[in-house]
C-alpha positions, -999 to +999 in steps of 0.1 A: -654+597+687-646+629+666-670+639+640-656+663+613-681+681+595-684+692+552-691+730+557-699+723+515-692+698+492-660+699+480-629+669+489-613+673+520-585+650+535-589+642+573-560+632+589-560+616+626-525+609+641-512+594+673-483+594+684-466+561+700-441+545+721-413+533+703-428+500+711-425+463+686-456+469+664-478+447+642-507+457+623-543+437+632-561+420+597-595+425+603-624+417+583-642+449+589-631+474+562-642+500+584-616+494+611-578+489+616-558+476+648-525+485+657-508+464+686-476+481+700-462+455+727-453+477+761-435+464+788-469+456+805-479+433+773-499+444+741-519+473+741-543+476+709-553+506+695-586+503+671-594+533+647-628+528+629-647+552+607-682+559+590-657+551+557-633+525+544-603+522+560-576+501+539-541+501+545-536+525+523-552+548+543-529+545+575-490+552+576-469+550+605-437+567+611-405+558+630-377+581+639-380+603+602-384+568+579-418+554+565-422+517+582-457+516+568-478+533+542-474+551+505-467+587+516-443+614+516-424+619+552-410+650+571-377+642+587-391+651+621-419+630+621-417+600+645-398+619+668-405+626+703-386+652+727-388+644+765-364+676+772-353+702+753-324+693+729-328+656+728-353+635+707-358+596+711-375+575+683-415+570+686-443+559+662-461+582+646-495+564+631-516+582+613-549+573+587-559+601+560-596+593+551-610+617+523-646+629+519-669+655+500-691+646+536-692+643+569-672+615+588-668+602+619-634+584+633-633+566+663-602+554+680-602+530+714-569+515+731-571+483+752-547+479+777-531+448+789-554+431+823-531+442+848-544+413+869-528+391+841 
């Protein structure tokens, strides 16, 4: 859990990003508006990743990113955004997810993967 703290009372835009495997992805509906799931589906099955916070999160919130091109979300992009570099010189595709939350106060984000059982 990360807690980012208002020094005063003025809007601030906190931004927590990940970035992915250039895995299939679906976005989880859930009926908690504090909460959004993203499944990316590894070769080992469907790993989740949860994000909730002390606000709303809406899908408005979130945008994810694949190889420079918005595949989600209402935002502006940077052409190397959704990139990922292994060695030096070469880039390969990858998702970047991201959810902007703004607040005069404090908030707190949480994010949790669940792996596939390897048992399964």
């Amino acid at each position: 859990m990360i807690t980012f703290t208002a020094r005063s009372r003025s809007e601030r835009v906190y931004r927590l990003h990940w970035l992915l495997p250039d895995y299939e992805w679906e976005l989880e509906n859930r009926d908690d508006s504090q909460g959004i799931g993203l499944r990316i589906k590894s070769p080992y099955g469907w790993i989740t990743l949860s994000v909730h916070s002390s606000f709303i999160i809406n899908h408005s919130s979130l945008s994810l990113v694949r190889a420079g091109e918005l595949v989600h979300g209402q935002r502006d992009v940077q052409p190397y955004e959704g990139w990922v570099s292994h060695i030096y010189g070469q880039k390969s595709p990858a998702l970047s997810f991201a959810v902007e939350l703004s607040s005069a106060y404090n908030i707190e984000i949480t994010s949790e993967f669940i792996f596939p059982d390897s048992a399964a």
